[in-house]
N, C-alpha and C positions, 0 to 999 in steps of 0.2 A: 583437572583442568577442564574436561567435558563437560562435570556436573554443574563448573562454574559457567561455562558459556550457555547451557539448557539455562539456565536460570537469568541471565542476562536476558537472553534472545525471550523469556516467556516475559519476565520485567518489563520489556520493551512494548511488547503484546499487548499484555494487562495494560499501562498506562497509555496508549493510544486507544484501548476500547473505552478504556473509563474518560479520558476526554471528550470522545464524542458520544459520549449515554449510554454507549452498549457495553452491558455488562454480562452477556450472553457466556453460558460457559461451553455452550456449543461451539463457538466463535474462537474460542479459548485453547481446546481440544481437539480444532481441526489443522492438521497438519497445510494445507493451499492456503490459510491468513498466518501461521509461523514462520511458511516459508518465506512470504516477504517480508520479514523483519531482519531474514539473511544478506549476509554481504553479494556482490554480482548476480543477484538474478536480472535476468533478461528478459526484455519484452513478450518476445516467444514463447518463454516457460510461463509465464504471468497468463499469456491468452490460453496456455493447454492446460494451465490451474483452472482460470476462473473462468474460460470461454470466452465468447464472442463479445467484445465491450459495446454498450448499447449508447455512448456518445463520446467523442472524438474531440479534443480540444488544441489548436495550434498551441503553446507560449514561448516562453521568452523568444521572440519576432522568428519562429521555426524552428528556432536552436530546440525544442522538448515541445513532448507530447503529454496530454494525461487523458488515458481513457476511465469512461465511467463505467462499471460492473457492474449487473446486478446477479447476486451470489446466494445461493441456498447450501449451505453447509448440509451433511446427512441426517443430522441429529437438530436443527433448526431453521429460524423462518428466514425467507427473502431480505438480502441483507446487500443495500450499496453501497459499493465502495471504488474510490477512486484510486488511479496508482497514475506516479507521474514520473516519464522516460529522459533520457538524453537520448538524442536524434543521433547522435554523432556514433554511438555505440551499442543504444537499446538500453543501456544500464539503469536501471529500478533507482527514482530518487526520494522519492516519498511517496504512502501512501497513507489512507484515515478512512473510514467510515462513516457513514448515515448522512453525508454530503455531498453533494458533485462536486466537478469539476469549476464549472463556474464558482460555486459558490467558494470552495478552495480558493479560487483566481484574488476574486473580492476581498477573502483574508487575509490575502499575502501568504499562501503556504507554496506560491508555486512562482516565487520569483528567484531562486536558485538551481542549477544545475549540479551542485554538489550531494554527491548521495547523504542522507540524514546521519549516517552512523561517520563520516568523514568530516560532517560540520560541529561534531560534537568531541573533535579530540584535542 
């Protein structure tokens, strides 16, 4: 059951890098961009992962946040990426890389407050 969920959780990984062009397998193999692909992390954990976020987005009318990252993995380069919150709890609803937040906003990736792994059952 383990080997089946590491393999889920890295699935999930791989196909959110390769959407946004980074096929980085530094990005791949760092444990701070697999932990958000996990169920309940929290805002908190997110900033002691990836640090101080370098821009701050309101959405849906204050009900969620997404802050913008900018992340240098040990093993590679300076890498943005966005994660976006429910207010209500801090709960992790999606995040993607090599975009802001705005530009998230403009795709429509940040018009739901359900977390990504709960809109997909």
């Amino acid at each position: 059951m383990a080997k089946s969920n590491t393999i889920k959780k890295f699935a999930v990984v791989a196909t959110l890098l390769f959407m946004t062009g980074c096929g980085t397998v530094a990005l791949l193999q760092d444990r701070n961009i697999t932990r958000l692909s996990e169920p309940g992390v929290k805002q908190p954990e997110v900033t002691a992962m990836l640090g101080k976020p370098v821009a701050v987005l309101d959405t849906m009318n204050g009900q969620g946040v997404c802050n913008d990252y900018l992340y240098t993995p040990p093993k590679g380069s300076e890498t943005r990426i966005w994660v976006h919150f429910r207010k209500s709890d801090d709960m992790l609803v999606a995040f993607s890389m090599n975009i802001t937040c705005e530009q998230a906003g403009k795709a429509g990736h940040l018009n739901t407050l359900v977390p990504y792994r709960e809109r997909n059952k």
